[in-house]
Rosetta silent file (secondary structure, phi, psi, omega in degrees, C-alpha in Angstrom):
SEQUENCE: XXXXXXXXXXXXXXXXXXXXXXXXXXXXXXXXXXXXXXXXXXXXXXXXXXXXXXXXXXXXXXXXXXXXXXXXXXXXXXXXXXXXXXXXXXXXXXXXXXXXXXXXXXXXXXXXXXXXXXXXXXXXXXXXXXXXXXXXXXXXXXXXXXXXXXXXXXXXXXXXXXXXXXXXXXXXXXXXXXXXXXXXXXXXXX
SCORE:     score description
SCORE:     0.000 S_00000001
   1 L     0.000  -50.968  171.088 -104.361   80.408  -43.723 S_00000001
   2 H   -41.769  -57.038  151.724 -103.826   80.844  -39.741 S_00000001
   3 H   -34.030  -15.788  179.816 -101.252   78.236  -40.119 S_00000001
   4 H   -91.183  -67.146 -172.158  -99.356   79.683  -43.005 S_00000001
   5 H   -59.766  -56.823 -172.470  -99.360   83.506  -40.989 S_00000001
   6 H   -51.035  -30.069 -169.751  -97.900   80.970  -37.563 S_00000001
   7 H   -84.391  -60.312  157.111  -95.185   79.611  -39.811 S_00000001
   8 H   -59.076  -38.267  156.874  -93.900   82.911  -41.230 S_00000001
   9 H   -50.466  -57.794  171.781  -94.025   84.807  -38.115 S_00000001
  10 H   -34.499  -45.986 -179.591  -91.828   81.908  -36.584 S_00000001
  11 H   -66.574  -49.112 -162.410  -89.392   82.106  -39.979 S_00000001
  12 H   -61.919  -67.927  140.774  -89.463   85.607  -39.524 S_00000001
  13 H  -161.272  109.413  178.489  -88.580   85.804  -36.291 S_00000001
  14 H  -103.057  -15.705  145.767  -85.921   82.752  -36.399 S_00000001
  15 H   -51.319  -78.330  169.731  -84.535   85.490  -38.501 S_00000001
  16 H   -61.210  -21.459  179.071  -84.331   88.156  -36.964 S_00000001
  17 H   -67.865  -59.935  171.704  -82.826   86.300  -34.151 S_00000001
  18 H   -28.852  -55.079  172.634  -80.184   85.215  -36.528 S_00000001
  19 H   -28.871  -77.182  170.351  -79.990   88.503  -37.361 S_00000001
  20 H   -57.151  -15.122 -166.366  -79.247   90.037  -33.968 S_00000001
  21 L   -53.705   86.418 -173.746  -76.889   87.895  -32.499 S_00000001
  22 L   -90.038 -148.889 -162.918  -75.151   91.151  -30.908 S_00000001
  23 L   -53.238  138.342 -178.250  -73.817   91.699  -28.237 S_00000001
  24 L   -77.960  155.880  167.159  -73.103   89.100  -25.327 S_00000001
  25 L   -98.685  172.130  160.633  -75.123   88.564  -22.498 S_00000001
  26 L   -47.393  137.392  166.595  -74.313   87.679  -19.013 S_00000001
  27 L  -156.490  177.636 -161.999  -74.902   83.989  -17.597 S_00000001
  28 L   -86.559  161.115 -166.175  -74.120   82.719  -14.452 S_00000001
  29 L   -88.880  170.041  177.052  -70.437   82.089  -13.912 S_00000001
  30 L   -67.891  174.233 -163.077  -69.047   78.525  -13.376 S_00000001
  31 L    40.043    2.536  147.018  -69.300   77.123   -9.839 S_00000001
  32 L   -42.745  138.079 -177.522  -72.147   79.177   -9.395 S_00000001
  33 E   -80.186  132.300  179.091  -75.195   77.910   -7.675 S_00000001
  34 L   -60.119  128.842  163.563  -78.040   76.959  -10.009 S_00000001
  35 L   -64.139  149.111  152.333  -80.797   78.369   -9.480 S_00000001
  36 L   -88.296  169.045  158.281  -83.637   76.198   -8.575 S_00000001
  37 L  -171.812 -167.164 -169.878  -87.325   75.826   -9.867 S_00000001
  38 E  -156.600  121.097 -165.917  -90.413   74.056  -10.686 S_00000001
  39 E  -128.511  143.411  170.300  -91.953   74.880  -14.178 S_00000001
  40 E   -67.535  123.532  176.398  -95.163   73.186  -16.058 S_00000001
  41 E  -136.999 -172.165 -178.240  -93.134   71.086  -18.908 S_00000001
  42 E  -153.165  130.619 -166.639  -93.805   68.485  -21.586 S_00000001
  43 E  -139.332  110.032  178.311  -92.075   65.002  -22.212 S_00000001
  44 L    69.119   10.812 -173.404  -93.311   62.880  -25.552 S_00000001
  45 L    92.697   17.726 -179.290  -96.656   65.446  -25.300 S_00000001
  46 E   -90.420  155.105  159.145  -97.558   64.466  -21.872 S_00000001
  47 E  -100.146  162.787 -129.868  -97.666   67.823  -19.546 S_00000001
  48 E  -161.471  128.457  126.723  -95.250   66.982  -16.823 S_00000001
  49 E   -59.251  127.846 -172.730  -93.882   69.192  -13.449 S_00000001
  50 E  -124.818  118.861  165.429  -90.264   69.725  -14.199 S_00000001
  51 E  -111.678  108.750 -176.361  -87.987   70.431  -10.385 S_00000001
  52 H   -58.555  -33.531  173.528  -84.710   70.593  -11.525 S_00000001
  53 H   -43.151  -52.996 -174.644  -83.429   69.691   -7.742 S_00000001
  54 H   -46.296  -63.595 -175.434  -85.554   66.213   -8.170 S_00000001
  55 H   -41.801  -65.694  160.175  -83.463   65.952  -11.725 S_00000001
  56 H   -13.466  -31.090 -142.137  -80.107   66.614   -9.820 S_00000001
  57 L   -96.334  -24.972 -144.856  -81.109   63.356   -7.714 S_00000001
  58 L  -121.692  -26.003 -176.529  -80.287   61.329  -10.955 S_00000001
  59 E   154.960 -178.659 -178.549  -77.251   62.737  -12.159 S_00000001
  60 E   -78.345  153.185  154.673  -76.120   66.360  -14.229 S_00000001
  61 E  -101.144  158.710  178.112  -77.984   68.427  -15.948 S_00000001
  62 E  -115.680  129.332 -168.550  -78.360   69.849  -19.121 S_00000001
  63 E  -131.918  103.994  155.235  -80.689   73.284  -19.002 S_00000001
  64 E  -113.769  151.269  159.687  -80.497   74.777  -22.335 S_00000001
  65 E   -89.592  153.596  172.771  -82.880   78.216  -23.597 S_00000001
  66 L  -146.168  175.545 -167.017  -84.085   78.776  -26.593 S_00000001
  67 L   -82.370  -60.904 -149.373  -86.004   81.811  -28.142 S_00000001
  68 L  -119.174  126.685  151.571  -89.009   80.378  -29.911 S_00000001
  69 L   -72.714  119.113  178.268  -90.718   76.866  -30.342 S_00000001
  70 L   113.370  -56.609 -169.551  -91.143   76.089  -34.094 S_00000001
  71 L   -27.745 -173.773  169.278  -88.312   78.883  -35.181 S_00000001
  72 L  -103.761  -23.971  156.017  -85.826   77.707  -37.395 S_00000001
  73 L   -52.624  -58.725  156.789  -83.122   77.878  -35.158 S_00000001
  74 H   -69.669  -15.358  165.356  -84.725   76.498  -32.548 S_00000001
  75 H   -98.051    5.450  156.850  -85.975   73.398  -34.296 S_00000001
  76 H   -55.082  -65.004 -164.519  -82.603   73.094  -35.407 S_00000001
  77 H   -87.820  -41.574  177.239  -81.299   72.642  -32.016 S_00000001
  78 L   -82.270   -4.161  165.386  -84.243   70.553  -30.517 S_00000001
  79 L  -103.196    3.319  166.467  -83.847   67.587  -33.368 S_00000001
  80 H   -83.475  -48.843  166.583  -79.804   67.986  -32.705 S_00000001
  81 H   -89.289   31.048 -170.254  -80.565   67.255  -29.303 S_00000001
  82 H  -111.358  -28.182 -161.965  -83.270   64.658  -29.421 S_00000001
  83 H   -92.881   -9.059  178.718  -80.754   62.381  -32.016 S_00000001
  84 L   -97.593   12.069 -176.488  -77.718   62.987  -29.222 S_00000001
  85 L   -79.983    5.755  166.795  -80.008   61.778  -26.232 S_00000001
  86 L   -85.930  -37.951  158.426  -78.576   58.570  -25.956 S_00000001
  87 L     2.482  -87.376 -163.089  -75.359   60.392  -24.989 S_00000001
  88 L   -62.941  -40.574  170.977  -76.420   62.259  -22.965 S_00000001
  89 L   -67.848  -33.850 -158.847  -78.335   59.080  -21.164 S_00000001
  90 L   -97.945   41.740  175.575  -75.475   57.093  -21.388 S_00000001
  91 L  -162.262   18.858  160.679  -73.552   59.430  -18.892 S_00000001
  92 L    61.087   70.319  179.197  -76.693   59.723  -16.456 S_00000001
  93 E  -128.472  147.119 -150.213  -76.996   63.534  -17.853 S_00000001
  94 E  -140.553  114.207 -172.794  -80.890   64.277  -17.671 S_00000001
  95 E  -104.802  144.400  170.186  -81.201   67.148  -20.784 S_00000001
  96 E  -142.541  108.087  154.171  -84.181   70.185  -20.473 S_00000001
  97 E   -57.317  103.571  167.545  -84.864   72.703  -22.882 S_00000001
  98 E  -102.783  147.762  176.936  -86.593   75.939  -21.728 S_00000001
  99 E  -142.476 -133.437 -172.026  -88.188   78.782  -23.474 S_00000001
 100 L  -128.056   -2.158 -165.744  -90.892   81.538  -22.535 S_00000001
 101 L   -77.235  170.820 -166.445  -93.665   79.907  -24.701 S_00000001
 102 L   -79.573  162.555 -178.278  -96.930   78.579  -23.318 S_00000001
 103 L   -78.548  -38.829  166.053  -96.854   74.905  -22.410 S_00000001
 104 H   -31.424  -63.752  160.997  -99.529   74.072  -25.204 S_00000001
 105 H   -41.149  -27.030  175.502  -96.956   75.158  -27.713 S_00000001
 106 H  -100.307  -34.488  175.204  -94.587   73.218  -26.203 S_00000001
 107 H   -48.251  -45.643  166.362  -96.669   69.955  -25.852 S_00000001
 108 H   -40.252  -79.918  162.281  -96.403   70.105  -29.836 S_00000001
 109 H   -36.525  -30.225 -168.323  -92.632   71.069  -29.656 S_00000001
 110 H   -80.712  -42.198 -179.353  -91.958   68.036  -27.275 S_00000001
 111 H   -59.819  -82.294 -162.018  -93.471   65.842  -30.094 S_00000001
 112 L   -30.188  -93.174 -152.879  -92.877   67.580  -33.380 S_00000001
 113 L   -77.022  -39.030  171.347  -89.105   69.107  -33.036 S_00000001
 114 L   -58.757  -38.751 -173.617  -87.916   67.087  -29.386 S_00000001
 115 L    63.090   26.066  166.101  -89.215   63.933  -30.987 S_00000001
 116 L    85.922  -19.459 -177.736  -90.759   62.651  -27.551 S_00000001
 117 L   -84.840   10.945  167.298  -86.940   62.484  -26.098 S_00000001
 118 L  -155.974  145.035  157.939  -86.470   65.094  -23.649 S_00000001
 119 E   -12.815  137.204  155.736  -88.125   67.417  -21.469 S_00000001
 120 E  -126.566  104.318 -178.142  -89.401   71.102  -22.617 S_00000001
 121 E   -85.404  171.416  133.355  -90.453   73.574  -19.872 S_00000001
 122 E  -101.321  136.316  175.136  -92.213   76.669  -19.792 S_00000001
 123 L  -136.746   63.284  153.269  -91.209   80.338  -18.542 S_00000001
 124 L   -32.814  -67.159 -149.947  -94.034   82.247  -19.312 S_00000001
 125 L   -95.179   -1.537  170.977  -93.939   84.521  -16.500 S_00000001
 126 L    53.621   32.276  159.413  -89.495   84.750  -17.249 S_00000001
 127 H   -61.818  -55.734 -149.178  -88.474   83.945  -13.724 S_00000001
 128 H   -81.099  -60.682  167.898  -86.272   81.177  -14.307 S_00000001
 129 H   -36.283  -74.585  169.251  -84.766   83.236  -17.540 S_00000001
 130 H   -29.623  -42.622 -172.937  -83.873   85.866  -15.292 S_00000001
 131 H   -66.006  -37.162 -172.784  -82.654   83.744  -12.541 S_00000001
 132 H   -96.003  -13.159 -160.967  -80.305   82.116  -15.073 S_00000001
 133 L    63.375   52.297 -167.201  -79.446   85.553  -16.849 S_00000001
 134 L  -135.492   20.655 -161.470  -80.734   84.396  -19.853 S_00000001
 135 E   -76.158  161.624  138.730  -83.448   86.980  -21.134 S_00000001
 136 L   -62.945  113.464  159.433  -82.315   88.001  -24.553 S_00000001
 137 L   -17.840  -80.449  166.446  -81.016   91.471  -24.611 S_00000001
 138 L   -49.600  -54.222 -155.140  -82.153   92.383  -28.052 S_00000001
 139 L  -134.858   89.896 -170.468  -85.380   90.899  -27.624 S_00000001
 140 L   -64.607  -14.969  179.256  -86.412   90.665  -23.889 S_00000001
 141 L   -87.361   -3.172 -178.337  -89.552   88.862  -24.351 S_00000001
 142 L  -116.116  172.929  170.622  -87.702   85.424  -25.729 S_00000001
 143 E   -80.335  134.000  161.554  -84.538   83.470  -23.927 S_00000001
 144 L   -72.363  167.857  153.215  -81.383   84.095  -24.901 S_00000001
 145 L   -50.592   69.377 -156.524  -79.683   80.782  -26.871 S_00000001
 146 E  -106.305  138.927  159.680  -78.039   79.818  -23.624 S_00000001
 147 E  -136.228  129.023  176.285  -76.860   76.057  -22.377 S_00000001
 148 E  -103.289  166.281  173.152  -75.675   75.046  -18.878 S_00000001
 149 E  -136.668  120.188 -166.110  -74.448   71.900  -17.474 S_00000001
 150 E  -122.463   96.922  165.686  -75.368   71.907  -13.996 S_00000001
 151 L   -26.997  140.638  166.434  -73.283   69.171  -11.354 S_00000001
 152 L   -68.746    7.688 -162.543  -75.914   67.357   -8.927 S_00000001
 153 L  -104.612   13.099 -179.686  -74.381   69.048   -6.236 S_00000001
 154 L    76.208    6.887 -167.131  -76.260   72.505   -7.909 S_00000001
 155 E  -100.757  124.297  129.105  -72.668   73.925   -9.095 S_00000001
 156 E   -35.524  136.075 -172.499  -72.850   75.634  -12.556 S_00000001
 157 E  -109.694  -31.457 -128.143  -69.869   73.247  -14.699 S_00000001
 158 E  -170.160  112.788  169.776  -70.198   74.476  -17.974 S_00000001
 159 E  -139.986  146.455  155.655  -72.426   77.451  -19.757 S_00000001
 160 E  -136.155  149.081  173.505  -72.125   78.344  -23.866 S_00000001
 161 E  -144.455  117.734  178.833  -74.119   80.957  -24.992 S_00000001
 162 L  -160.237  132.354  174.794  -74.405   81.709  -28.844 S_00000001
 163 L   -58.291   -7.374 -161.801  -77.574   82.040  -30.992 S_00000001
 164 L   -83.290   94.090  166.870  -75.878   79.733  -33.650 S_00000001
 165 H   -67.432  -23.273 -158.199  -77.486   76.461  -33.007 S_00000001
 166 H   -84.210    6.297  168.219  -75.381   74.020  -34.578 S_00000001
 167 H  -112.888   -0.951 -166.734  -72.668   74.041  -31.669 S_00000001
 168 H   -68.591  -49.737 -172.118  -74.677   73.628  -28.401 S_00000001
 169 H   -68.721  -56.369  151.235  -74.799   69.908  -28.355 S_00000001
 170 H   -53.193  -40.557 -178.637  -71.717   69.062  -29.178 S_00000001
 171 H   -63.732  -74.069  176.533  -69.977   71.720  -26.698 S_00000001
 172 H   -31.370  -64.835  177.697  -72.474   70.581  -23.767 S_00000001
 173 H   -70.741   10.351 -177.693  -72.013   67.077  -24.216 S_00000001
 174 H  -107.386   -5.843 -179.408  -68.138   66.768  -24.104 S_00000001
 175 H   -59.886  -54.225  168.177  -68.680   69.252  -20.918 S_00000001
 176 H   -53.368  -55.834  168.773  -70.507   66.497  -19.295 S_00000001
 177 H   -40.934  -37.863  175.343  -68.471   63.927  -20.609 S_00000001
 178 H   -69.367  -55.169  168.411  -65.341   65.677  -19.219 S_00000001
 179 H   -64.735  -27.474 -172.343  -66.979   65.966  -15.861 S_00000001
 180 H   -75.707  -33.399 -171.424  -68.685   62.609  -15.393 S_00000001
 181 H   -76.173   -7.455  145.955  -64.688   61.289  -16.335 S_00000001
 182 H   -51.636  -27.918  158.137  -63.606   63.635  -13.543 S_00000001
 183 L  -143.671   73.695 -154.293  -66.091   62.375  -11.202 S_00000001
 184 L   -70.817  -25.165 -179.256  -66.877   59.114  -11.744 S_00000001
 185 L   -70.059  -41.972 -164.714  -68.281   58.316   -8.052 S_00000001
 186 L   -92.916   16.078 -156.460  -70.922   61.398   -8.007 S_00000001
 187 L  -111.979  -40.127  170.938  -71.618   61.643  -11.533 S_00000001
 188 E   -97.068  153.656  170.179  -74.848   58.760  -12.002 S_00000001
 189 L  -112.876  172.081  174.650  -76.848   58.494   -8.665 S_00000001
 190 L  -102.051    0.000    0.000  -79.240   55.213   -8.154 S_00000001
């Protein structure tokens, strides 16, 4: 019964998100500096310290938000990008999903909806959201649907921001793609 009431709050609201998709938010502009940080994450259900600067070491990143773990939106978007992560790999692009949920919830999510292939952080405490301008307007306690592509040199490349999952992955990866063929010396590190 607990499990039924977790599942409808989530459809409900993965709804309501849907719903809302007002008004735009803010994100950091391109050539902006990323912020950094170091968040409690989850990779195949292991808990995991996620620095994005270490991540930077290997090549660009992809830092997307999401509202909810489990929504329908958002599990939308984390099995579109767990079936593009060979892409994403095969152009040294290191992808991380963040949201505000607890990392327990997300050790699930890394399995379940991630499918063990990428990173999922937690931003409980919404620093990082902020930092990025990515709080949801409407609903300040979730992330907006936001994805950056961040150069290893820390330069915002690339941000889309739309609650619509079914475009993130595609947009993101030809961003990277466009940049790694634009900088083919700096774009994988060893």
């Amino acid at each position: 019964m607990h499990r039924l009431f977790f599942v409808a709050k989530r459809f409900a609201l993965g709804l309501s998100l849907l719903v809302s998709m007002g008004a735009a938010q803010a994100a950091l502009d391109i050539g902006e500096v990323a912020p950094d940080f170091t968040v409690p994450a989850s990779l195949s259900g292991n808990t995991i310290t996620f620095t994005l600067s270490q991540a930077l070491r290997k090549g660009p990143v992809v830092l997307y938000f999401f509202p909810a773990a489990f929504s329908v939106g958002c599990s939308i978007e984390a099995h579109a990008f767990a079936e593009a992560i060979a892409d994403f790999e095969s152009v040294g692009a290191t992808v991380v999903g963040m949201s505000g949920d607890d990392i327990n919830t997300l050790v699930k999510f890394s399995m379940q909806d991630c499918r063990g292939q990428f990173v999922v952080a937690s931003d409980q405490n919404k620093t990082v959201m902020k930092s990025y301008d990515a709080v949801m307007a409407s609903h300040p306690d979730f992330a907006n649907r936001i994805s950056y592509v961040i150069a290893p040199d820390s330069t915002v490349i690339y941000q889309y921001t739309s609650l619509n999952p079914g475009s993130h992955v595609k947009k993101v990866l030809a961003a990277v793609r466009e940049w790694v063929t634009a900088h083919p010396t700096t774009a994988k590190k060893p």
